[in-house]
C-alpha positions in Angstrom: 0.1 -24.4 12.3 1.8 -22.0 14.5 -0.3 -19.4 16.2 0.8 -15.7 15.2 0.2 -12.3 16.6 -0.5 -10.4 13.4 -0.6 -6.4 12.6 -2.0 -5.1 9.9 -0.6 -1.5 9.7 -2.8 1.0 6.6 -1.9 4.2 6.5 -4.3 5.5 9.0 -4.8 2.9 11.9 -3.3 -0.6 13.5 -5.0 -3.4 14.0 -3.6 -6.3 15.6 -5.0 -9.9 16.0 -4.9 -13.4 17.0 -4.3 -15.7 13.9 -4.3 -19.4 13.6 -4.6 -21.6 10.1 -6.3 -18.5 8.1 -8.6 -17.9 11.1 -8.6 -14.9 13.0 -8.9 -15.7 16.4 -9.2 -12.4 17.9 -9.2 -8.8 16.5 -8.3 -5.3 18.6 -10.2 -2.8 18.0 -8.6 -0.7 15.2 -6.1 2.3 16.8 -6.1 5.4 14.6 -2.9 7.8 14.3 -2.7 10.5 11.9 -0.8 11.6 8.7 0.7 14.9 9.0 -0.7 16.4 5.4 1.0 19.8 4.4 0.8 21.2 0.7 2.1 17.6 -1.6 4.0 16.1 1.4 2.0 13.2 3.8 4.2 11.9 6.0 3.7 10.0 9.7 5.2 10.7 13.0 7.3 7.5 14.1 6.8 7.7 17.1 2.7 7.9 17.1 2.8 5.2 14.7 4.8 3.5 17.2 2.3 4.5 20.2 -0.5 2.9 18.0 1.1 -0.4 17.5 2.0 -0.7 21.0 -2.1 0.1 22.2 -3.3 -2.4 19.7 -0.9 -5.3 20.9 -1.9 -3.9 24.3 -5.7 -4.4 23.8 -5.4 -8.2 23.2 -4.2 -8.5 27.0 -1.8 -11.2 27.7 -3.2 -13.3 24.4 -0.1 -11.4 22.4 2.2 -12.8 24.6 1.5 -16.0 24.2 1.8 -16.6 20.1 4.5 -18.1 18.4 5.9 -15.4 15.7 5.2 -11.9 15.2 3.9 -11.1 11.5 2.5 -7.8 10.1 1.2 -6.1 6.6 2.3 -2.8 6.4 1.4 0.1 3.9 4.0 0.4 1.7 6.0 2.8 1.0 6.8 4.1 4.1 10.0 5.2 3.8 12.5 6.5 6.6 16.0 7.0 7.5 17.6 5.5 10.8 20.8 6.0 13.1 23.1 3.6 14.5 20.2 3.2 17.5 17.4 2.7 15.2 15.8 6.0 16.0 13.8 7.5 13.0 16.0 10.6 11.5 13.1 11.2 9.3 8.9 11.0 9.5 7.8 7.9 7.6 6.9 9.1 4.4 4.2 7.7 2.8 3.0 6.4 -0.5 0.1 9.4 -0.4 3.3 12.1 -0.9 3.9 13.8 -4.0 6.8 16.0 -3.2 9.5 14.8 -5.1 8.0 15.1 -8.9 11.5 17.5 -9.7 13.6 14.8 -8.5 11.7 11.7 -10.1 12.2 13.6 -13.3 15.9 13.2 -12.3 16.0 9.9 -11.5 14.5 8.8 -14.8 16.4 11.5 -16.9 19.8 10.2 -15.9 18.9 6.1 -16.4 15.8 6.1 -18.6 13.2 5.2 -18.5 13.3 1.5 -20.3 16.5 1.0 -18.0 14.5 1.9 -14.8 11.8 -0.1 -15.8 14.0 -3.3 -16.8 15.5 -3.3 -13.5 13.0 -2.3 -10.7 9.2 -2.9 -12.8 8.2 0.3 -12.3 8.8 4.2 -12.8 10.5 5.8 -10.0 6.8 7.6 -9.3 6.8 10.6 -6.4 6.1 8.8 -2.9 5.1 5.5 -4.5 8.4 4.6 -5.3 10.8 5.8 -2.3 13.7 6.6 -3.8 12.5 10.1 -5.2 12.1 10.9 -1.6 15.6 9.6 -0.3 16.9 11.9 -3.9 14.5 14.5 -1.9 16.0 14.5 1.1 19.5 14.4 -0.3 18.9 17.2 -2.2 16.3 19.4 0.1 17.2 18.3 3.6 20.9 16.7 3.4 21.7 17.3 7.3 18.7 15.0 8.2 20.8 12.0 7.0 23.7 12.7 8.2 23.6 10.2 10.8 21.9 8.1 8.8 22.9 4.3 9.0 19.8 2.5 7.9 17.6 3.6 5.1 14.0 1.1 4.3 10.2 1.4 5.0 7.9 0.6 7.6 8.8 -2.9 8.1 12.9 -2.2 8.6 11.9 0.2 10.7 9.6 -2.0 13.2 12.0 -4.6 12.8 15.3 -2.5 14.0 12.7 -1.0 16.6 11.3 -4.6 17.7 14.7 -7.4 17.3 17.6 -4.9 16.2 17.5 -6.4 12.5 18.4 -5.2 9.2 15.7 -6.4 6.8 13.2 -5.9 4.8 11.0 -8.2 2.4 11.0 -8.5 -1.3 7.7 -6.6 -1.6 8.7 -4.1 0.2 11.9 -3.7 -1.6 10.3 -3.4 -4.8 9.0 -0.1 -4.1 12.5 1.3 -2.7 13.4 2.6 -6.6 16.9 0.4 -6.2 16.1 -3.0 -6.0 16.3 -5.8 -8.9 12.4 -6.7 -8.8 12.0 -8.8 -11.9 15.0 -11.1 -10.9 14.8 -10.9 -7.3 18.4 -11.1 -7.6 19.3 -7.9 -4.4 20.1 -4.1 -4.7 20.4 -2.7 -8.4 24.2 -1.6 -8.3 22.8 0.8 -11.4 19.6 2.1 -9.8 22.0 2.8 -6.0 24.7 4.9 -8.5 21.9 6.5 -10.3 20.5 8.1 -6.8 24.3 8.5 -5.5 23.9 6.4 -2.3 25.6 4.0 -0.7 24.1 -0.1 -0.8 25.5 -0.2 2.7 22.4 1.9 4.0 19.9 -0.4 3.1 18.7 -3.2 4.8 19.2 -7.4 3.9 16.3 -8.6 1.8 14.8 -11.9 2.9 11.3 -13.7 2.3 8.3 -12.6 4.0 8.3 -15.3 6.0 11.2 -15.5 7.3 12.2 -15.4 11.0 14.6 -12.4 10.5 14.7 -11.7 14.4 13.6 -12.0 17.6 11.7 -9.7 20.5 14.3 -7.6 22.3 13.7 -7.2 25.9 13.2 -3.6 25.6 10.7 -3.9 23.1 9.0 -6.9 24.9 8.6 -4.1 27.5 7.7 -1.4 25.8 5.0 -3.4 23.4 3.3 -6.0 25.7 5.2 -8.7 23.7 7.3 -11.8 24.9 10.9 -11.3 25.4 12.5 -13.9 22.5 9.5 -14.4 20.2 10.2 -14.7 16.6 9.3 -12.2 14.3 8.7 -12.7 10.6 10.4 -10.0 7.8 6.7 -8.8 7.4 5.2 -7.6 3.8 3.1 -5.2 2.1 -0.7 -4.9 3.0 -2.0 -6.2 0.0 0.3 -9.1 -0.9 -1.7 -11.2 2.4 -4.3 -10.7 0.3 -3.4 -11.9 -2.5 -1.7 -14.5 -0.5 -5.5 -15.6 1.3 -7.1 -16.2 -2.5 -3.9 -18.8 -3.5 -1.8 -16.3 -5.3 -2.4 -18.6 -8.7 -1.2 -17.0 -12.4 -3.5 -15.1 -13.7 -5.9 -14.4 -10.1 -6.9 -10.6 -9.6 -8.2 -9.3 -6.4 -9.5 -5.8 -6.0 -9.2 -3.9 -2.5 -12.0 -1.3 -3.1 -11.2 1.7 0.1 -10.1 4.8 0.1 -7.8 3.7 -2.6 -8.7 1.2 -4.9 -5.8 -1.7 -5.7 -6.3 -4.0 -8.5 -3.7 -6.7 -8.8 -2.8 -9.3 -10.9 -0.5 -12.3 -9.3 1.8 -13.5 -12.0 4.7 -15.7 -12.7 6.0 -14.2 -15.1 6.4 -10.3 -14.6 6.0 -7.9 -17.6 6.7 -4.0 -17.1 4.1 -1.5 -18.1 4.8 2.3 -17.8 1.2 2.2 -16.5 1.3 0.2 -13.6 3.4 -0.8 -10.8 5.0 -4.3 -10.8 6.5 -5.3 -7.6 7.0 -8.6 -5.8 4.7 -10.6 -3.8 7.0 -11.3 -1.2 7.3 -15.3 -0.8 7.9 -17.5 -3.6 8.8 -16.3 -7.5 5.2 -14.6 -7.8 4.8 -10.9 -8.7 1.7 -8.3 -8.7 0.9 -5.9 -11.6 -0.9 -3.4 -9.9 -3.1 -0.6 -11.3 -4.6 2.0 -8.4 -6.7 5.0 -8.2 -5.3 6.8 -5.8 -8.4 8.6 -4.5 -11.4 6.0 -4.7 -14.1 5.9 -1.9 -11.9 8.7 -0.8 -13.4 11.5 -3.3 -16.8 10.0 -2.9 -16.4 10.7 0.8 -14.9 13.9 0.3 -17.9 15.1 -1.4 -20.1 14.1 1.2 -18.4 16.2 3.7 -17.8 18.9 1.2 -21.6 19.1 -0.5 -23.8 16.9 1.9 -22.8 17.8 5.4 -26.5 18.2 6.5 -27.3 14.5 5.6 -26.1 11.3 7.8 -23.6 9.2 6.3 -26.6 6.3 5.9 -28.9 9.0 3.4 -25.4 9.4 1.6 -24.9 6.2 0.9 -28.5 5.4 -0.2 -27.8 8.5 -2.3 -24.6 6.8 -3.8 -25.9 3.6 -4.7 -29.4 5.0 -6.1 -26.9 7.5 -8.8 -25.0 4.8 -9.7 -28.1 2.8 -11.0 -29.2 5.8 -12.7 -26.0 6.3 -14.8 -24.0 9.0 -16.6 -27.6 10.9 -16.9 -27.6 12.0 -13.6 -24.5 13.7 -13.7 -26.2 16.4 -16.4 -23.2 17.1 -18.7 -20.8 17.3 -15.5 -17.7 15.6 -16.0 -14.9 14.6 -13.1 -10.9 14.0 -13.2 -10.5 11.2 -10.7 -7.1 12.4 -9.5 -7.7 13.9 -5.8 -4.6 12.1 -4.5 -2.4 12.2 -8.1 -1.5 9.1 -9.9 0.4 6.7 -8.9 2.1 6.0 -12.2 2.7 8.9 -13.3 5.9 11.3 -12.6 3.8 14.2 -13.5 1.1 14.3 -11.2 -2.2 14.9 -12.1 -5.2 16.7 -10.2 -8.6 16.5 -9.2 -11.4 18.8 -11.2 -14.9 19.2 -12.8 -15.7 20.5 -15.7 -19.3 21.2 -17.7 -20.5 23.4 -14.2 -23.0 26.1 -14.9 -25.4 27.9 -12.0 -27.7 25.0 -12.8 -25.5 22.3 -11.4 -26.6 20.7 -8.7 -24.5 18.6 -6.0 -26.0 15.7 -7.0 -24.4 15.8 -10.3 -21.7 16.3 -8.8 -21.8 13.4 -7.1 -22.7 11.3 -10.1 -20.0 12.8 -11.8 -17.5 11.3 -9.3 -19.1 7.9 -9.5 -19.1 7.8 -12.9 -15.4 8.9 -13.4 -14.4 6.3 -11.1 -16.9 3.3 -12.6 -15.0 4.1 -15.8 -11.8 4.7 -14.3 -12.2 0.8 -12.9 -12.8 -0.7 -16.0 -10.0 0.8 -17.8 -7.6 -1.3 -16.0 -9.0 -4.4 -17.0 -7.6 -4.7 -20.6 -4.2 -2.7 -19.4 -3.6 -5.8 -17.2 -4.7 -8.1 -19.7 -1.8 -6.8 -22.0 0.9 -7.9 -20.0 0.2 -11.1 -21.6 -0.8 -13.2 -18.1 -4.4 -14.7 -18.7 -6.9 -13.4 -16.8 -8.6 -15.3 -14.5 -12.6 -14.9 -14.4 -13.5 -14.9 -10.5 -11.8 -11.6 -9.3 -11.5 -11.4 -5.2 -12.9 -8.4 -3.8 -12.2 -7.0 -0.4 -14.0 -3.8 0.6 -15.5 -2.0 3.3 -19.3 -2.2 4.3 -20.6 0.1 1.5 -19.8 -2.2 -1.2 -18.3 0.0 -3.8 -16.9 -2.9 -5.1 -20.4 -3.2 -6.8 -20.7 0.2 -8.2 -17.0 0.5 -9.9 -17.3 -3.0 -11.0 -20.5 -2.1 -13.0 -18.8 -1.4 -16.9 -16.2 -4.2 -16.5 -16.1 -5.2 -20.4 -17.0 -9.3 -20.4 -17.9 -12.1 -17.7 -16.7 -11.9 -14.5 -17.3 -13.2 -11.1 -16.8 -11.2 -8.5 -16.0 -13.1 -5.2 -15.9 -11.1 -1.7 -13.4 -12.1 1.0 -13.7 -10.3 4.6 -11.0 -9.6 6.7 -7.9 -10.3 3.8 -5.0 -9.1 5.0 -5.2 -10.6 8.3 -6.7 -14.1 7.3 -3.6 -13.8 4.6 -0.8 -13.2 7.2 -2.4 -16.2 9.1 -2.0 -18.5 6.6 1.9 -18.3 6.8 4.2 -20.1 8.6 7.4 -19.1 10.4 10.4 -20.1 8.7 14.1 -20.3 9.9 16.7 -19.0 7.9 
């Protein structure tokens, strides 16, 4: 098994790490940067995201330059639009933006809906599929791509940075709004004349694992990496995942966070206007996704919005003891989960409570927010089972050291295991091996 520098890239921090035969070695310390939020645009600076990579390779000392392939996870979308140097034209826009609802309604106006869904498994949703921000930025900010000679996400944009290739993986691709995901076959002709650009802009597509280039010396420099290394295409954060549990038909596995992802790995895709279908990124295996946007998120937001006096440790007590209690503690209060919009959904919906009188307290507040989310958790289950893949009964749960996982699982309808695996992403990328084109 070859041993791999891997980076695991969210939308807030970089972690890199050590990998060998699903076995992580040894882990960085997580390097934060920040997203820039103003009004419904969230977007990154390239070039801090670029700073934090190069600290968390860094941090390992010379262990990173003695692997044998480069490999990373990235959040996906992060779109971005390059020169003929590889220099980012544009921030790295990320799948939390919502400022392209006007030209999603385009998108899907001028194709249809069925159409868009036939050919790239999902609607072209604000942020979350990036073509509504390229249509953005042709429409809004036209001079910005002027120069523009690569267009892709986070992973085209490491790679031109790190070898000088073109590429980006099949998962990744899915998301880009133009790509044929349920065949795999390459770039929709259709879905590139339905946004008006040219397929010469965007980068080759090859499989996850695929050696698309090697360490420039520059960036050997500039990262703390070996001159000549191999690096692998690279693919969205929660396909490794998926990848650690044995990807089999029918498995789901639940990342409870900030945002909570539940997947279902399938081989045989079946479009839903309600969920996201995308590639895994190896292989003819696809993910149905259902997410709610704002998960641990909004429970954390009230914390520092209605319990600032109490430690985060009392919180969390406070969290878990609501939760057993039930929709009774929440008196009559009643919460939208929709903080950070939906992620399938063109028109984007919003946070709110309703049932408030000069009574309420923030504690049913609170429990209001759990118990939106508990039920917003269970809905997905019989949306995923309608796509006609049998469900699997042990779901794989990755999650932080709260264990929401165990609150929002708590009105799943029938009998499931619920299996928890630590450290996914990177144990996932670790798994893979190199492979030559």
């Amino acid at each position: 098994m070859a041993k791999l520098l891997g980076l695991d890239i969210g939308s807030s921090s970089v972690i890199a790490g050590i990998l060998h035969g699903k076995k992580v070695l040894k882990e960085a310390p997580r390097v934060f940067f920040r997203s820039r939020c103003s009004g419904s645009q969230v977007d990154v600076d390239p070039a801090d995201l670029l700073s934090a990579v190069a600290k968390a390779i860094r941090s390992l000392g010379g262990e990173a330059k003695k692997v044998d392939a480069v490999h990373f996870a990235v959040m996906c979308p992060a779109w971005v639009a390059m020169d003929k140097k590889g220099e980012a034209l544009t921030p790295l826009v990320t799948h939390q933006d919502r400022r392209s609802v006007a030209n999603a309604r385009e998108l899907e106006a001028r194709i249809g809906k069925a159409k868009h869904l036939k050919i790239c498994g999902s609607r072209p949703i604000p942020g979350g599929i990036s073509s509504t921000t390229w249509a953005w930025y042709l429409a809004e900010q036209p001079g910005a791509l002027k120069k523009a000679d690569l267009v892709g996400h986070l992973n085209t944009f490491l790679h031109r940075k790190l070898t000088g290739a073109r590429v980006i993986d099949p998962s990744n691709a899915s998301f880009t709004g133009l790509y044929e995901t349920l065949t795999l076959k390459g770039w929709s002709p259709e879905l590139c004349a339905n946004l008006g650009v040219d397929a010469s802009l965007l980068p080759e597509v090859v499989e996850s694992d695929i050696v698309a280039g090697r360490i420039l010396p520059e960036a050997a420099a500039a990262f703390g990496l070996r001159e000549g290394t191999p690096a692998m295409a690279g693919m969205m954060d929660g396909s490794a995942g998926m990848l650690l549990t044995g990807a089999a038909h029918g498995q789901l596995f639940n990342v409870v966070g900030s945002t909570d992802v539940l997947a279902l790995c399938t081989d045989s895709p079946k479009p839903h206007e309600r969920l996201l279908t995308r590639a895994v990124g190896v292989g003819r295996k696809w993910l149905a996704v259902s997410t709610i946007a704002a998960a641990a998120s909004s429970i954390y937001w009230a914390w520092g919005q209605f319990f600032p006096d109490w430690s985060i440790e009392k919180f969390r007590k406070e969290v878990h003891r609501l939760s057993k209690v039930g929709p009774g503690a929440a008196g009559g209060v009643k919460f939208e989960p929709y903080m950070a919009g939906e992620r399938t959904s063109v028109e984007q919906r919003q946070g709110g409570f309703t049932g408030i009188t000069l009574a309420t307290t923030r504690e049913q507040m609170l429990s209001a927010i759990i118990e939106a989310l508990v039920l917003a958790s269970a809905e997905r289950v019989p949306l995923l089972g309608a796509t006609g893949t049998p469900l699997l009964p042990t779901v794989m749960v990755s999650g932080g050291s709260d264990r929401l996982d165990k609150i929002f699982h708590r009105e799943w309808a029938g009998d499931w295991q619920f299996r928890a695996v630590t450290d996914a992403t990177m144990r996932g990328l670790a798994g893979m091996e190199p492979r030559e084109i």
